[in-house]
DOBA-269584 format. One record per atom (N, C-alpha, C, O, CB): y, z, x negated; residue in one letter. Coordinates in pm, whole numbers. Each point is the difference from the previous one (the first is absolute). Glycine has a CB too. Layout:
N
REC,Y,Z,X,A
...
END
This chain:
197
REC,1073,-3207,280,X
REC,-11,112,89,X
REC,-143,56,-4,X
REC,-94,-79,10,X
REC,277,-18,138,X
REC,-208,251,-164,X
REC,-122,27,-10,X
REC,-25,76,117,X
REC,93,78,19,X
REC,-100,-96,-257,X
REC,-108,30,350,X
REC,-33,111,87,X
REC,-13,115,-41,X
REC,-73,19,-97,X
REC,-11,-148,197,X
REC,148,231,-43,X
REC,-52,131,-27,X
REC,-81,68,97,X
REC,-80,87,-31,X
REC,260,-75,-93,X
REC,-161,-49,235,X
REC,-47,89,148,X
REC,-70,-120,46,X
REC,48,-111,-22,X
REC,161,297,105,X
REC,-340,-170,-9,X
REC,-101,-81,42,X
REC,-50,69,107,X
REC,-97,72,-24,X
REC,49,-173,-180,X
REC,102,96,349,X
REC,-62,40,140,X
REC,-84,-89,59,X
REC,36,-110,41,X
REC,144,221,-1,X
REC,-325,-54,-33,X
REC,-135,-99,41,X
REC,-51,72,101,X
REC,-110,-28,47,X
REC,37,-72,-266,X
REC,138,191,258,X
REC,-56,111,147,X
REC,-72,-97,87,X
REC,22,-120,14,X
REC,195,298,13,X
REC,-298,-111,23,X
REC,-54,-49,175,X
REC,-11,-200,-1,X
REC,10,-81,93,X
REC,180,349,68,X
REC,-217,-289,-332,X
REC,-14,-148,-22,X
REC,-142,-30,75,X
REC,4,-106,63,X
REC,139,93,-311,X
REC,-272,86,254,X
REC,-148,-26,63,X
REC,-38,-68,-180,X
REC,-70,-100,-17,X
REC,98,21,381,X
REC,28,152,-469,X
REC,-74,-80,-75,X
REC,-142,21,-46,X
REC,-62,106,12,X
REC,268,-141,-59,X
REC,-249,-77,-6,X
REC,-147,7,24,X
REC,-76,37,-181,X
REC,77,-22,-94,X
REC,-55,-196,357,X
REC,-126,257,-288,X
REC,-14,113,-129,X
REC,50,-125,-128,X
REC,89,19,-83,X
REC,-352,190,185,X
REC,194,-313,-90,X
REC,22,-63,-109,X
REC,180,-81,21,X
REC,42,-59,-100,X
REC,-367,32,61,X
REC,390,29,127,X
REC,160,6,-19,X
REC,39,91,-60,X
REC,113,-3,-47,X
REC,-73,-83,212,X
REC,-119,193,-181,X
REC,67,152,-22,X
REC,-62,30,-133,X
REC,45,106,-43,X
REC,-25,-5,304,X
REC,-84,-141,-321,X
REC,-68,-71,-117,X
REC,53,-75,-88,X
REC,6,38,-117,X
REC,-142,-34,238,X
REC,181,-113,-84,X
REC,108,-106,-84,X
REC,147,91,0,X
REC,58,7,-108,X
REC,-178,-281,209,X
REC,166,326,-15,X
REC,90,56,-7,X
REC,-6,127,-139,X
REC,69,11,-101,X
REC,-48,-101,379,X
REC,-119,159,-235,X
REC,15,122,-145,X
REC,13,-79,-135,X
REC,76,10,-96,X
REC,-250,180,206,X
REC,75,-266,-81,X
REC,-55,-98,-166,X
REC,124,-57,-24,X
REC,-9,-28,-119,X
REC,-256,-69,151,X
REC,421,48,18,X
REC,98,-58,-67,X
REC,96,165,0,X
REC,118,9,-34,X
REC,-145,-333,122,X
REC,-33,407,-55,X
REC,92,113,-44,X
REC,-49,104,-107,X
REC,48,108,-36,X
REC,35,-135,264,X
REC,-203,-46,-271,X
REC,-50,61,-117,X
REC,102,-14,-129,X
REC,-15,90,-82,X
REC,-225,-141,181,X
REC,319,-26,-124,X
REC,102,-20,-90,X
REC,129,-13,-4,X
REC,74,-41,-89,X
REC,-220,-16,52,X
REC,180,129,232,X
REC,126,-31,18,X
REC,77,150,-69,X
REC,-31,115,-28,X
REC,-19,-305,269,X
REC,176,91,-245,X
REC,98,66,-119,X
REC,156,34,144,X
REC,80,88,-31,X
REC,-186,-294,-301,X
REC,119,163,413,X
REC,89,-56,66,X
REC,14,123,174,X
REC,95,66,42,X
REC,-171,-372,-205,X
REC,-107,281,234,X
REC,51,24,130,X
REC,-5,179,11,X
REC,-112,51,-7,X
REC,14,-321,119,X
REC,189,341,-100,X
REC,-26,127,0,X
REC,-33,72,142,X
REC,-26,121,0,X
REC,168,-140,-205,X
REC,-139,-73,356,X
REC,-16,48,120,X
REC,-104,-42,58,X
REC,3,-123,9,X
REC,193,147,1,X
REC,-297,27,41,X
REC,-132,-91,116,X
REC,-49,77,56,X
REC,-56,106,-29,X
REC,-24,-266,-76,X
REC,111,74,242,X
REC,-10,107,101,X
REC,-125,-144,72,X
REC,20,-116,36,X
REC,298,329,-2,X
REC,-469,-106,-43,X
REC,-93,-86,30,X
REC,-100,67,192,X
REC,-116,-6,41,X
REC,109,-59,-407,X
REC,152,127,427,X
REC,-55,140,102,X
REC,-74,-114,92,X
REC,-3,-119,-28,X
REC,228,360,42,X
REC,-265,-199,62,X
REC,-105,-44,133,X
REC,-41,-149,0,X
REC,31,-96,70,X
REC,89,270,87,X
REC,-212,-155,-278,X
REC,-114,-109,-49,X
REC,-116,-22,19,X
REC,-69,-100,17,X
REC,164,117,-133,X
REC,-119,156,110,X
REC,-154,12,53,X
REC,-64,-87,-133,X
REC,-45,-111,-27,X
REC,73,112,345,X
REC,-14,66,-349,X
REC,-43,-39,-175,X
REC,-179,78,-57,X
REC,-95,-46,-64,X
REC,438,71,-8,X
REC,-319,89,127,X
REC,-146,1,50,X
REC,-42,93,-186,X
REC,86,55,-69,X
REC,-133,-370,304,X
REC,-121,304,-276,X
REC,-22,2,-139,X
REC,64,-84,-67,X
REC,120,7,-28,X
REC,-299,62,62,X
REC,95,-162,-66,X
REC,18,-137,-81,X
REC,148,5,-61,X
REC,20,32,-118,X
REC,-188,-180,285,X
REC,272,112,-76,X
REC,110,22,1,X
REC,85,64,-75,X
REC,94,-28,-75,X
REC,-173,-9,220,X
REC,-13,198,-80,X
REC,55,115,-151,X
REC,-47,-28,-134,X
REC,64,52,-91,X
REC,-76,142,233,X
REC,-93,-271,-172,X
REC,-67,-57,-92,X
REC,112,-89,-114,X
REC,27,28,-118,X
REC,-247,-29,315,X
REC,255,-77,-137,X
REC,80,-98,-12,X
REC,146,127,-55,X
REC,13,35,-117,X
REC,-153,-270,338,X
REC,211,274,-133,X
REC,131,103,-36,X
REC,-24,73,-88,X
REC,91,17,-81,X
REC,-19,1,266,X
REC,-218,65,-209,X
REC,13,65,-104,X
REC,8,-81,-132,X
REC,82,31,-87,X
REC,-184,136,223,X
REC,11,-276,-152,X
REC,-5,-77,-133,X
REC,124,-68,-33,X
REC,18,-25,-119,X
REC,-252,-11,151,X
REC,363,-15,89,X
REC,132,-27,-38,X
REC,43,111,-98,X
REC,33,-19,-116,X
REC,16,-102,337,X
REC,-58,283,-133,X
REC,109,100,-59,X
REC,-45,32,-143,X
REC,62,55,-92,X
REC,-2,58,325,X
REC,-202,-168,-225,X
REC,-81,99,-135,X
REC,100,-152,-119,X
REC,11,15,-122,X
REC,-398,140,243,X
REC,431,-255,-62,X
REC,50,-117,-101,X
REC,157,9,8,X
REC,78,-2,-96,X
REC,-292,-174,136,X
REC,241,186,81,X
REC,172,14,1,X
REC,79,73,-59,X
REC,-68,99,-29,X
REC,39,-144,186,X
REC,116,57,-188,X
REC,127,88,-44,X
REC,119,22,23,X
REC,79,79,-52,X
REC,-172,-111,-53,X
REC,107,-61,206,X
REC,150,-25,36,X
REC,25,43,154,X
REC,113,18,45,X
REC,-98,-229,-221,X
REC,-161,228,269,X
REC,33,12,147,X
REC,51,190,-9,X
REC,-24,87,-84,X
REC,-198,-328,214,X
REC,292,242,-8,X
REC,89,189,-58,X
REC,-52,40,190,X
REC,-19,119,25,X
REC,372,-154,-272,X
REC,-368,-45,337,X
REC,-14,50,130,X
REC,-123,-122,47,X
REC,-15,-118,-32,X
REC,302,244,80,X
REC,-339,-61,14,X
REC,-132,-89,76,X
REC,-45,88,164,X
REC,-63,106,5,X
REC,-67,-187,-307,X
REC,187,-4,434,X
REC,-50,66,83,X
REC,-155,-105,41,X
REC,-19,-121,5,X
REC,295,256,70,X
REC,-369,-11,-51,X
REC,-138,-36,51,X
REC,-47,77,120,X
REC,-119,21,23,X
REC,64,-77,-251,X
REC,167,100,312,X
REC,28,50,88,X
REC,-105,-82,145,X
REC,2,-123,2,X
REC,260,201,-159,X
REC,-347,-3,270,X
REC,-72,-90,73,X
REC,-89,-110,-67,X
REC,27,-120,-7,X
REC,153,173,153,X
REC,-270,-2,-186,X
REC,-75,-117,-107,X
REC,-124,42,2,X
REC,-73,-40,-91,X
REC,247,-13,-77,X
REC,-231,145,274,X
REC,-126,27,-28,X
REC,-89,29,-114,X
REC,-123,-12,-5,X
REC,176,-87,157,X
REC,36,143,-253,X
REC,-90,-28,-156,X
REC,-115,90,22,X
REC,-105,-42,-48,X
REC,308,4,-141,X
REC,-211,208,280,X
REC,-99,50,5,X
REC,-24,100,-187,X
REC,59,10,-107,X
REC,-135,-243,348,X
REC,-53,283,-171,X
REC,-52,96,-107,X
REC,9,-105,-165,X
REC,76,13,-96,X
REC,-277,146,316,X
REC,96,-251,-195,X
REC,-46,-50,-122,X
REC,110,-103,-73,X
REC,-8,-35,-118,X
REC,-238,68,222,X
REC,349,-72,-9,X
REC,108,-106,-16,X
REC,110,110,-80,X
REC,69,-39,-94,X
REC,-117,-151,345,X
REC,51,272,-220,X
REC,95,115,-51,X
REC,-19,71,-148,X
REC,88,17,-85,X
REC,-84,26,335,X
REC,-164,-3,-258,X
REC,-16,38,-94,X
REC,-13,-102,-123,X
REC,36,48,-107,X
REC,-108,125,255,X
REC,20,-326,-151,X
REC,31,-37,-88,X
REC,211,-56,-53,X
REC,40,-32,-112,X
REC,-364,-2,180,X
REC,398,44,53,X
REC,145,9,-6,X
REC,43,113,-99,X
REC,58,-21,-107,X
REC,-44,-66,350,X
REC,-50,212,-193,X
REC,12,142,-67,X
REC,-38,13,-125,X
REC,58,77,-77,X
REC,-93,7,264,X
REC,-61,-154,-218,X
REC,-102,-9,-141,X
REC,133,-50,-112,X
REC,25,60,-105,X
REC,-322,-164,235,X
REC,360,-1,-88,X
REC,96,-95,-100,X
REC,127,67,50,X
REC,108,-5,-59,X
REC,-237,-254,34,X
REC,115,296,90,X
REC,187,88,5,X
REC,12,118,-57,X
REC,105,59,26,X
REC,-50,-128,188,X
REC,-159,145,-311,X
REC,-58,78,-68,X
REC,98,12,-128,X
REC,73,93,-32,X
REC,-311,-147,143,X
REC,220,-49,-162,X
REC,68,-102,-98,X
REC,130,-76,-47,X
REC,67,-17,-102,X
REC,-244,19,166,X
REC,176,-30,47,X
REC,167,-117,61,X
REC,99,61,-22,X
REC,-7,110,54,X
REC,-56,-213,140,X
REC,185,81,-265,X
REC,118,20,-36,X
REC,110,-58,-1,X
REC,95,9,-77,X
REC,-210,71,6,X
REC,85,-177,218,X
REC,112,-33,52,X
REC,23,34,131,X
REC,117,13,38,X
REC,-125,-161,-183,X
REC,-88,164,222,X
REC,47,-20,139,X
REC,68,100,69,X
REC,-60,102,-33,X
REC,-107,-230,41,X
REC,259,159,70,X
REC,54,146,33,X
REC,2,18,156,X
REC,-23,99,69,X
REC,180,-92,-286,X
REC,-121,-142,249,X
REC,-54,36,146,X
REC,-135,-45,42,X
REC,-52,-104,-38,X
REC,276,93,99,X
REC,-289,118,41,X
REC,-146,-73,31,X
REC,-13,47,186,X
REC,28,113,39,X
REC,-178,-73,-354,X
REC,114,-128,385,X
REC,-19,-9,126,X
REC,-141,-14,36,X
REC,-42,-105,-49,X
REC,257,22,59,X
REC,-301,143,52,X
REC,-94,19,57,X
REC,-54,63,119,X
REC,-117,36,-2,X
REC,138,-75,-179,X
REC,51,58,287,X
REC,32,27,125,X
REC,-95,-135,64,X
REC,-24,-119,-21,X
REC,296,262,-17,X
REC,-312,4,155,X
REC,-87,-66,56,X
REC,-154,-114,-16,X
REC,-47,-98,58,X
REC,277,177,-3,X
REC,-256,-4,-150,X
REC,-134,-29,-63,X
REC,-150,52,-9,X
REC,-78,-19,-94,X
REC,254,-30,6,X
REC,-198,109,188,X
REC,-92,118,55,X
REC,-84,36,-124,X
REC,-121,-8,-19,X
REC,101,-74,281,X
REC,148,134,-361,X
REC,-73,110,-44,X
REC,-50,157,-16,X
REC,103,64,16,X
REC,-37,-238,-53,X
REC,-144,240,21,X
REC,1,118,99,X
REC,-47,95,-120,X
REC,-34,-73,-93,X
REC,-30,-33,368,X
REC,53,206,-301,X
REC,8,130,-64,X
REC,-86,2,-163,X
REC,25,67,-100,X
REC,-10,45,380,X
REC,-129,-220,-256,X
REC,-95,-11,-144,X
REC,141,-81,-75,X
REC,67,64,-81,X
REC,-401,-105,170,X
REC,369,-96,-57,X
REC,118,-11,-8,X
REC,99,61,-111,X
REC,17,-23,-120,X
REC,-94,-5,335,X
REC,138,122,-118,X
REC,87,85,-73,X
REC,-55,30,-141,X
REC,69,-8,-102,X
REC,7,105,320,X
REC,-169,-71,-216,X
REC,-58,47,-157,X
REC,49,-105,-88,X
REC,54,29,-107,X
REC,-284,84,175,X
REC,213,-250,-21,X
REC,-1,-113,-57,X
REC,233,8,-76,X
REC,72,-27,-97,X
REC,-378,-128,335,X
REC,308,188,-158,X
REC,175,-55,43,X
REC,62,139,-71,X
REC,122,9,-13,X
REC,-130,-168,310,X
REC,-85,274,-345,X
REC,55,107,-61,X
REC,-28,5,-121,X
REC,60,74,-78,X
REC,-58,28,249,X
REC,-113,-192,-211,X
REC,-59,-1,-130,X
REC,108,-104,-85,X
REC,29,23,-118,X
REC,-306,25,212,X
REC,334,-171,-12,X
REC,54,-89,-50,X
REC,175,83,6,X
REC,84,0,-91,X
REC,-303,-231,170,X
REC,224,257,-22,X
REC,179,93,-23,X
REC,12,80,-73,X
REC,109,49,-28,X
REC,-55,-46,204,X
REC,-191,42,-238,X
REC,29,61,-133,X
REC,-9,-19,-115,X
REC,25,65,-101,X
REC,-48,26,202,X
REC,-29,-216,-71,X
REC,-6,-54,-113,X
REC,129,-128,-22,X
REC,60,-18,-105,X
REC,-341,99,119,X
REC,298,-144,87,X
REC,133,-64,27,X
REC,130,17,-108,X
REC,3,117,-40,X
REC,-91,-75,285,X
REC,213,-138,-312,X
REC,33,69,-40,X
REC,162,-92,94,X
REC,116,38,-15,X
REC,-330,86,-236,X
REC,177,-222,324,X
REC,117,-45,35,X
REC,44,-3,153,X
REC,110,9,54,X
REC,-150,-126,-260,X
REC,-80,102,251,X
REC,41,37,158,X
REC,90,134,32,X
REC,-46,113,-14,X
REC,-185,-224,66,X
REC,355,83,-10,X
REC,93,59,77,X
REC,31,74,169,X
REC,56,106,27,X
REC,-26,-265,-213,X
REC,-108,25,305,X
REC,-4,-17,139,X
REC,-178,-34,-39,X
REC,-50,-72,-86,X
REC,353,-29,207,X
REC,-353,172,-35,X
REC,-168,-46,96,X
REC,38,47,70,X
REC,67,103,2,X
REC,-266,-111,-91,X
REC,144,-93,210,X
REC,-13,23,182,X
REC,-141,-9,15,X
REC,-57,-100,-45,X
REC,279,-21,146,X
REC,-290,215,-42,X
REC,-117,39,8,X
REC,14,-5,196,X
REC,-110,-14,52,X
REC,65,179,-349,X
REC,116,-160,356,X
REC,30,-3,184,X
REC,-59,-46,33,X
REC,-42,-95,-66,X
REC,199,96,111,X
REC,-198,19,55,X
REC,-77,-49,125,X
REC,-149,-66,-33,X
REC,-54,-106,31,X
REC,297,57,79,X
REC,-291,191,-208,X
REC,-154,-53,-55,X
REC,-61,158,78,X
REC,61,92,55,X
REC,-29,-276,-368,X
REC,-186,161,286,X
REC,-69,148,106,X
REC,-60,82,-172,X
REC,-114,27,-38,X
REC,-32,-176,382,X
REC,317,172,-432,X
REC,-95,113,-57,X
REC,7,146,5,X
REC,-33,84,-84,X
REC,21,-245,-43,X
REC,79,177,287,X
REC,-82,170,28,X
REC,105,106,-83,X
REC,87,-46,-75,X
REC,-395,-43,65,X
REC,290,239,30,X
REC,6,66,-27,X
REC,-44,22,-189,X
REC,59,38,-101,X
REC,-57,-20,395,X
REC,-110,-57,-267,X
REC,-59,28,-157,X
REC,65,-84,-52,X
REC,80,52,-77,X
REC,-298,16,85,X
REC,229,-220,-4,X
REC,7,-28,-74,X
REC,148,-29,-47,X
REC,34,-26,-115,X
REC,-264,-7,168,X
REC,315,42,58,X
REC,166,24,-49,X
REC,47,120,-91,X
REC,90,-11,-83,X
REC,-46,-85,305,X
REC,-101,188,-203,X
REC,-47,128,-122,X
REC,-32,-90,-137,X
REC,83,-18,-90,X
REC,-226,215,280,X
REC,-19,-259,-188,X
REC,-31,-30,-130,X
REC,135,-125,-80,X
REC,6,-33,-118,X
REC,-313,91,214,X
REC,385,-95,2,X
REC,83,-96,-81,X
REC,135,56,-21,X
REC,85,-62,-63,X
REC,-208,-132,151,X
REC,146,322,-31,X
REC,93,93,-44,X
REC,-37,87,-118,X
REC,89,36,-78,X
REC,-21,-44,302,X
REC,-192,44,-242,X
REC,-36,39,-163,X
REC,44,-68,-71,X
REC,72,45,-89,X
REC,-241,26,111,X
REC,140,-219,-11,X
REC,68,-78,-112,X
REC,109,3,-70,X
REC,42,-69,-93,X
REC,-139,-23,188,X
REC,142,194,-30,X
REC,199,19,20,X
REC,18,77,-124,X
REC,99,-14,-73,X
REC,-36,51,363,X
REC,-199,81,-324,X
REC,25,66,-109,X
REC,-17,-63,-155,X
REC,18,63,-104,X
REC,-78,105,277,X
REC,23,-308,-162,X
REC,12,-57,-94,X
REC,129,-139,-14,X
REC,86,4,-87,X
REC,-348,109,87,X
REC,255,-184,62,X
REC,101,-120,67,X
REC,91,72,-11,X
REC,15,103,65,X
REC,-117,-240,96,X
REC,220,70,-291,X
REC,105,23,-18,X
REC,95,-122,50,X
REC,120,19,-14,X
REC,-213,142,-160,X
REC,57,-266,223,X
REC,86,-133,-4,X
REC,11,21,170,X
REC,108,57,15,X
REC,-208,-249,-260,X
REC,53,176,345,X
REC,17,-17,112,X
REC,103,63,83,X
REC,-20,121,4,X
REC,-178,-168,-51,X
REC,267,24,92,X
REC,127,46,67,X
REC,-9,-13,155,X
REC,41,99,62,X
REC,91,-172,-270,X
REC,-196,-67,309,X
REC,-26,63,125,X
REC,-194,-76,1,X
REC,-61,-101,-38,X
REC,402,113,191,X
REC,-370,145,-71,X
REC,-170,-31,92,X
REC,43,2,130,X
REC,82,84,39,X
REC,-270,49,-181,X
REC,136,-229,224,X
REC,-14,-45,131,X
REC,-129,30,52,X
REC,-85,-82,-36,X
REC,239,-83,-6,X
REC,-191,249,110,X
REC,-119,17,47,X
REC,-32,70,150,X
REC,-96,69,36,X
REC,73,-71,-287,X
REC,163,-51,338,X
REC,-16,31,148,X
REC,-110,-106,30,X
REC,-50,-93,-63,X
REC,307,182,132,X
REC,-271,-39,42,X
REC,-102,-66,115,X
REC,-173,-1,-48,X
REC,-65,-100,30,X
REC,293,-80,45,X
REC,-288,283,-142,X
REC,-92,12,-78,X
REC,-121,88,46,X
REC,-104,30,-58,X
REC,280,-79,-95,X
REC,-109,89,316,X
REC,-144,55,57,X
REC,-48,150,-28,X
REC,-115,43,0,X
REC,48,-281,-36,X
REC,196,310,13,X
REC,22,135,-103,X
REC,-23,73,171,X
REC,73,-29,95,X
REC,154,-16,-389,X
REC,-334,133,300,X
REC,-62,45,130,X
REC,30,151,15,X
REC,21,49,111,X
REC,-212,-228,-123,X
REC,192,244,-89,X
REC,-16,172,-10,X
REC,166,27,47,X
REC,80,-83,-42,X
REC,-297,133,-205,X
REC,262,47,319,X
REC,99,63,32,X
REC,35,76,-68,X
REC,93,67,45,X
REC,-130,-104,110,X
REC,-12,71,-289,X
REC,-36,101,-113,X
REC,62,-49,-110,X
REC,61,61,-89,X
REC,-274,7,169,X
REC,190,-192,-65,X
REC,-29,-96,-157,X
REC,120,43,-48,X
REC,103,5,68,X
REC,-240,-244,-23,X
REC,128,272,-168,X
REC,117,62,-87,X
REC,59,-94,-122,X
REC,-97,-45,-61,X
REC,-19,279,114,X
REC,200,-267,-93,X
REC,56,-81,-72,X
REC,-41,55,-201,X
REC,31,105,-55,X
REC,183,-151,322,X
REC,-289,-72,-325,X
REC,0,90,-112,X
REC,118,25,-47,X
REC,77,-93,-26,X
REC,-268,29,-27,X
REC,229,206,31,X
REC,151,-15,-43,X
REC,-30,53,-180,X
REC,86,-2,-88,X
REC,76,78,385,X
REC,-253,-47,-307,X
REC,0,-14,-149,X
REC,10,-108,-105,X
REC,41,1,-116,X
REC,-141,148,193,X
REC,30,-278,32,X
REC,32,-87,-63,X
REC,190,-68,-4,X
REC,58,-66,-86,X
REC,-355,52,140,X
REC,338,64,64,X
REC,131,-36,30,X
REC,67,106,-134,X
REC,92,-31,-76,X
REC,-112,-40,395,X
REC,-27,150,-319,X
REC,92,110,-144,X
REC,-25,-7,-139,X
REC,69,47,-90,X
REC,-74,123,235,X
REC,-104,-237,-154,X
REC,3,-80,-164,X
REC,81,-131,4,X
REC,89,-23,-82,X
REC,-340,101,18,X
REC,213,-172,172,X
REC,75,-142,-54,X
REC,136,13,31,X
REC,45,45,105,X
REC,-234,-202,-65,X
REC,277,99,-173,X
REC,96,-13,16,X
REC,82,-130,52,X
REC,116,-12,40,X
REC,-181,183,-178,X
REC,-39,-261,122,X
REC,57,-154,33,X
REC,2,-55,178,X
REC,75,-80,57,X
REC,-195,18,-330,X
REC,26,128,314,X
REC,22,-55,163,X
REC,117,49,85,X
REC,6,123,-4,X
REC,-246,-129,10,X
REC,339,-51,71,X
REC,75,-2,37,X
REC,-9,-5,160,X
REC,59,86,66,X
REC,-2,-151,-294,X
REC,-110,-7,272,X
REC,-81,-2,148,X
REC,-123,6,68,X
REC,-59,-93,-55,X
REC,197,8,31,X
REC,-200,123,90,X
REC,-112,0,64,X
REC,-48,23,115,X
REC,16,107,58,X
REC,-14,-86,-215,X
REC,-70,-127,207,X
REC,60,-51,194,X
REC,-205,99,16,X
REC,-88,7,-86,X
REC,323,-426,145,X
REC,-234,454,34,X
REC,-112,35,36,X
REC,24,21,160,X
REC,-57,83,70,X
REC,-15,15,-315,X
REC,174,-198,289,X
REC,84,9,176,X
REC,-168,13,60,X
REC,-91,-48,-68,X
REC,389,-169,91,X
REC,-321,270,79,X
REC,-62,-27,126,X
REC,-123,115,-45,X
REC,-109,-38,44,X
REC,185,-260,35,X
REC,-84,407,-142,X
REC,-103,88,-19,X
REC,100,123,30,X
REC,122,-2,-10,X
REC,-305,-131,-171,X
REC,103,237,219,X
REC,64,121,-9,X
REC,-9,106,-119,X
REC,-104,56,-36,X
REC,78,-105,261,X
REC,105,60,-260,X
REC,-15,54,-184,X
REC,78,146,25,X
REC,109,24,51,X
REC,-74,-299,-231,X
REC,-156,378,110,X
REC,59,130,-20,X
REC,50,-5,-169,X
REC,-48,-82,-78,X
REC,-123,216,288,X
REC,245,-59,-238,X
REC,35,3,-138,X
REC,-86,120,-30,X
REC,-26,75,93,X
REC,273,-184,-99,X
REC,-299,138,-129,X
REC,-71,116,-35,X
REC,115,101,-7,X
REC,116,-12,-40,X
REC,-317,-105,-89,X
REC,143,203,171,X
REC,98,165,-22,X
REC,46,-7,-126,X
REC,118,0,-34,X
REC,-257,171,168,X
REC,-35,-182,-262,X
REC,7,65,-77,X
REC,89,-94,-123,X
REC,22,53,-109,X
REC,-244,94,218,X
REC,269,-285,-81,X
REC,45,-95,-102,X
REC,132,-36,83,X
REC,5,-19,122,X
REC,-250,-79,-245,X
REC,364,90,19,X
REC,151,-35,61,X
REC,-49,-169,-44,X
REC,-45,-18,-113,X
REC,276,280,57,X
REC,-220,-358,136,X
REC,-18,-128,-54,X
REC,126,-42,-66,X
REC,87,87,4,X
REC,-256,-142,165,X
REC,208,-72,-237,X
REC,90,-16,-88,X
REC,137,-45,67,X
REC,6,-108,58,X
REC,-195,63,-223,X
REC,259,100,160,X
REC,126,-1,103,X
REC,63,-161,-5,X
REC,64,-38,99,X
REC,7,327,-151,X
REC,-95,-406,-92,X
REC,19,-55,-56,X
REC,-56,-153,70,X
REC,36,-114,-29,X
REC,-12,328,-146,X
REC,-135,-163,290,X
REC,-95,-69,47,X
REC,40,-58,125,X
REC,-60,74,78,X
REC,-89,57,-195,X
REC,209,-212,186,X
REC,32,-23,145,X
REC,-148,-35,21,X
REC,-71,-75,-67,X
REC,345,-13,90,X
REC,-321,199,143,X
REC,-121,-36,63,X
REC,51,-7,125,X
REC,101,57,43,X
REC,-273,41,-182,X
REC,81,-189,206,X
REC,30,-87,103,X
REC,-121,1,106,X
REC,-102,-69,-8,X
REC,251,-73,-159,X
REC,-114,239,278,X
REC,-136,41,8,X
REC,48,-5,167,X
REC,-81,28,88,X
REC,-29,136,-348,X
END
């Protein structure tokens, strides 16, 4: 019998558990599910996850959901998911990341070629920066749903890029619940698109 799914949520694990853990999944062939959410995993941590994914091949979903990874924990995550051509689901909710961020999380979705689902929810990246990770959209052909309610989207104005919604053809959903979103006059967004607003 081999594991495929590995739930370690809300374990309190500590960096070097979370350490030994990547290092035997540097060669796993087998577990395709890990869900590592409210660890509080911190840098280090992301340290550790990115150097698994930059070795793995076989994991397809990873939630890191509540984990505090932060600015610098993120961007080296983002750096190796650049690359990665397996993973399709990715969870990162609730990770206070906030609008510099986004740059980070738009640079890597376009370059991405397998991620399908990112949940970006219940992070503070603002107005701007839910924009800058909707640009990404004009390149990101693989992704099908963005999650990015609860994100601190402030302007009563804030307009949905819908240009980016009218080039991509691959997204299928996109939650942006709890902001108030005007649609632009001047762009029909992609009818193709369930938004969830």
């Amino acid at each position: 019998m081999c594991i495929r799914d590995r739930n370690i949520a809300n374990s309190k694990i500590e960096v070097e558990g979370l350490a030994s853990i990547c290092e035997m999944l540097y060669a796993n062939t087998k577990l395709k599910i890990l869900d590592l959410s409210g660890n509080e995993i911190g840098i280090e941590g992301s340290k550790a996850i990115a150097k698994m994914l930059e070795a793995n091949s076989a994991l397809v979903q990873l939630n890191l959901g509540l984990n505090e990874i932060n600015s610098e924990g993120f961007k080296v995550i983002s750096e190796v998911l650049r690359d990665n051509r397996t993973l399709a689901v990715l969870n990162l909710s609730g990770n206070l990341l906030n609008a510099e961020d986004a740059k980070m999380a738009s640079g890597m979705l376009k370059a991405n070629k397998s991620l399908t689902k990112l949940d970006l929810s219940n992070n503070n990246l603002r107005d701007e920066g839910v924009d800058i990770v909707l640009e990404a959209l004009k390149v990101n052909k693989k992704l099908k749903v963005l999650l990015l309610e609860e994100n601190g989207i402030r302007d009563k104005d804030f307009k949905i890029n819908c240009e980016a919604l009218e080039v991509n053809r691959s997204l299928a959903e996109l939650d942006i619940s709890s902001a108030k979103v005007k649609f632009s006059t001047r762009s029909k967004s992609n009818p193709k698109v369930k938004i969830i607003y």
